[in-house]
N, C-alpha and C positions, 0 to 999 in steps of 0.2 A: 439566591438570586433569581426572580421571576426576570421572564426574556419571552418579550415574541419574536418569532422567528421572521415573522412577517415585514416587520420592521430592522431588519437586520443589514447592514450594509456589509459583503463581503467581497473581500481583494486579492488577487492572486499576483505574486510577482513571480513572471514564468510563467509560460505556455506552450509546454509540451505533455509529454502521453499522460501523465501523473497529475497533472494538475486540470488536464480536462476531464480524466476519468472523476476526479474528486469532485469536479464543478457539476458534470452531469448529473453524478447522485446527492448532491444538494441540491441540485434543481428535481430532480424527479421527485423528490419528497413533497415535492407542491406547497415547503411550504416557505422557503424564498422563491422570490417572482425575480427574471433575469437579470430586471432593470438594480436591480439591487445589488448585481453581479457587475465586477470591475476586473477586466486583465492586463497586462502590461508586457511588452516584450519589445525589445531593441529592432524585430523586423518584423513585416508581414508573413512570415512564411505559416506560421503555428495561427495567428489571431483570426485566420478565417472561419477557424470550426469554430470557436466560443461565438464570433459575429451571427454565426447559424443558430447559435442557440437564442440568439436574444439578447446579450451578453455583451455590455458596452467595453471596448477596446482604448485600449491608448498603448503611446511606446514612452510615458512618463511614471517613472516609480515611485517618484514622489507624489502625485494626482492622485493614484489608486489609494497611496496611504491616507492623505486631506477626505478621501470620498466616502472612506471604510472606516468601519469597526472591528471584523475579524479579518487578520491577512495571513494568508497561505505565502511561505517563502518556501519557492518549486524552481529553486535554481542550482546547478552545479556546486556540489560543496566549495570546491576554490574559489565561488565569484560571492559567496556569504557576506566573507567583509566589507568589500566593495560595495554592495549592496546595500550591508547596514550604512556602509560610513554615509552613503548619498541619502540615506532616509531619515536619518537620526534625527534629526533638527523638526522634521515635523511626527513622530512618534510622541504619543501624548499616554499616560498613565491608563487610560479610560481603553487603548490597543489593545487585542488580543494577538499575539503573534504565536503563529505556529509552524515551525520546522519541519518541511519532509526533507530536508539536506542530510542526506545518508552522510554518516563519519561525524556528525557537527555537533559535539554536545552541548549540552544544556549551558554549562559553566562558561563557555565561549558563546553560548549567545546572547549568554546576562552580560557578559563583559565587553562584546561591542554596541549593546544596545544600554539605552539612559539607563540609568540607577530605577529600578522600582517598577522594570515593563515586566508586564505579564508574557510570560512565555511557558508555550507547551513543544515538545517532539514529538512528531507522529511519523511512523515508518508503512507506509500503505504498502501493495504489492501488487503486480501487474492487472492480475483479474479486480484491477476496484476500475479498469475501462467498460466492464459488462456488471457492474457493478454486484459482485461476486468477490470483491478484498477481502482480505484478512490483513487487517489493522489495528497496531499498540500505539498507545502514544504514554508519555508521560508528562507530570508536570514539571515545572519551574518552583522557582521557591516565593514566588508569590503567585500564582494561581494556583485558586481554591477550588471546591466541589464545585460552584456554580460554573467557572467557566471551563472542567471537566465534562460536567453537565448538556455544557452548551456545544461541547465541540462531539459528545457523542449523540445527541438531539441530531447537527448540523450533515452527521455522515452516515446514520443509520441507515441511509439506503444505499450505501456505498459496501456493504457488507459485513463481515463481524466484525465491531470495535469494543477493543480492551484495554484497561489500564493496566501498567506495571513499573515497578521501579525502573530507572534507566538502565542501569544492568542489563533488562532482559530485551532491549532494543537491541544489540546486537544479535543477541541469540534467536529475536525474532528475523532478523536480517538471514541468518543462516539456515532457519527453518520455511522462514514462508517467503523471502522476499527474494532468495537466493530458489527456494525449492522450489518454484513455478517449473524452473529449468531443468532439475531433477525430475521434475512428471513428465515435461512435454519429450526428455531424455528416454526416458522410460516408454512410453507412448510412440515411441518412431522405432524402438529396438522391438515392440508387440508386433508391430504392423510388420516389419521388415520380414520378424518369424515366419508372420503368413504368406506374406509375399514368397518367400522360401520355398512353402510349401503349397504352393499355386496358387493365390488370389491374387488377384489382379490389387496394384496401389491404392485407387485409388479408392476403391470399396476399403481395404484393408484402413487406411488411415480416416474413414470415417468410423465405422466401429470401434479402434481405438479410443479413439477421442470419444465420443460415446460411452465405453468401456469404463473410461478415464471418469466420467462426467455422474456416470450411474453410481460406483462404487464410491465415489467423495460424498452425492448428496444422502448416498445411503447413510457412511460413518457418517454424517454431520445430524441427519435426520433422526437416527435410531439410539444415539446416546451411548451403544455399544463400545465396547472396547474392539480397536481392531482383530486383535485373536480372537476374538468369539465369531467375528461378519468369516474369517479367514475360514475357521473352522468350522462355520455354518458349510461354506461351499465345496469341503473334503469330503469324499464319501471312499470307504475303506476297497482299495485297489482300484479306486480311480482315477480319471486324467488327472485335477486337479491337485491331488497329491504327489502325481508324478514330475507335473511343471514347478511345483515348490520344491522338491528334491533338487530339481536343475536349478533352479535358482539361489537357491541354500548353495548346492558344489561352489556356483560362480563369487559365491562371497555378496550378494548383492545386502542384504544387513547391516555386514561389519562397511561394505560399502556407502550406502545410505546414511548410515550415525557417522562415519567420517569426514564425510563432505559436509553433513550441519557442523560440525567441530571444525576442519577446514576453515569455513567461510564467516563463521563466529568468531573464529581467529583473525581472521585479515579484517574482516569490520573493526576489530578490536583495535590494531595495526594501526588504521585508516584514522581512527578516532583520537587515537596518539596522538599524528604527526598536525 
């Protein structure tokens, strides 16, 4: 399937953090122009920053669908059906519909939407606002490679996007969409250390995050396996060996692989009911 981008009509139903994060880095790709961009939300509170972008607004969900060809559905899982049921009647074959509704699978959104829509899931994660996500999506049982294609074209600048069987949406939920909070968790217990040991807050929570920031683009940059960057910075009877031992006592590890187990569980849960 050839597709220019340029020609693209895309629609968000919902506007908040996730779906402006997502708009901005199709838009910075430069290669949808705003006016091409449609959002939709029951109030003003959210539609002012897309109106900043250039980013025509409405609080009609049926509008955004008649105006689009790709639509982002960026709304609370519980308000999905509602949502289809109000749109269904203008959803046409020729739709791309795509799910960031965490918990919402595939099967249930072929079966409130007409027989034959194309549908994909995609589970973004906080850092796609600074467009730095790490993003899975998968497909439906009729979209194909092209409009695979077209939705990692559409978010490339939105940060890493990956295909995988549905399955591993949750687990991606439990590792990247859940683990923002595991870092920035991590990232406030570093600083606090130093603070501890006499830095001042406010210096201390910038180096953190910096900390935090250097060591992610390293392992993403370098290809490395984490034991090797870990092992690179051990030098035999030094500090770095010594704050791993404390951290090792604390169980942070068996900690760490817990919490993605955890919260790949309750996605699971969530995906149930």
């Amino acid at each position: 399937m050839e597709q220019d981008l340029g020609e693209i009509k895309v629609g968000f139903i919902g506007a908040g953090k996730m779906a402006h994060g997502i708009a901005q880095g199709i838009l910075l790709s430069g290669k949808v122009c705003p006016g091409n961009v449609m959002v939709s939300a029951p109030s003003l509170n959210n539609l002012g920053k897309f109106k900043d972008c250039g980013v025509r607004t409405t609080h009609c969900n049926t509008e955004v669908v008649r105006v689009t060809r790709v639509l982002f559905l960026a709304v609370k899982p519980h308000i999905i059906p509602s949502v289809l049921q109000e749109v269904s009647a203008v959803i046409t074959p020729q739709h791309i519909i795509i799910s960031v509704a965490a918990g919402v699978t595939v099967a249930t959104l072929e079966r409130l939407l007409p027989t034959g829509s194309m549908v994909l899931r995609l589970m973004p994660n906080l850092p796609c606002v600074v467009q730095e996500g790490a993003l899975l999506f998968c497909r439906g049982t009729r979209a194909g490679p092209g409009e695979a294609g077209l939705l990692r074209e559409l978010l490339a600048s939105c940060g890493l996007v990956e295909e995988g069987p549905e399955a591993f949406i949750d687990i991606h939920t439990g590792l990247s969409g859940s683990g923002v909070a595991y870092v920035y968790m991590l990232a406030e217990a570093m600083a606090e250390g130093a603070v501890k040991m006499g830095m001042p807050s406010a210096l201390a929570n910038r180096i953190a995050a910096q900390t935090v920031l250097g060591a992610g683009r390293l392992l993403r940059d370098s290809g490395q396996h984490p034991a090797q960057l870990r092992a690179d910075v051990c030098t035999p009877g030094g500090t770095t060996i010594f704050g791993l031992h404390a951290l090792e006592r604390g169980g942070l590890r068996a900690a760490a692989m817990g919490a993605v187990e955890a919260a790949t569980e309750r996605a699971r849960e969530l995906g149930g009911k």
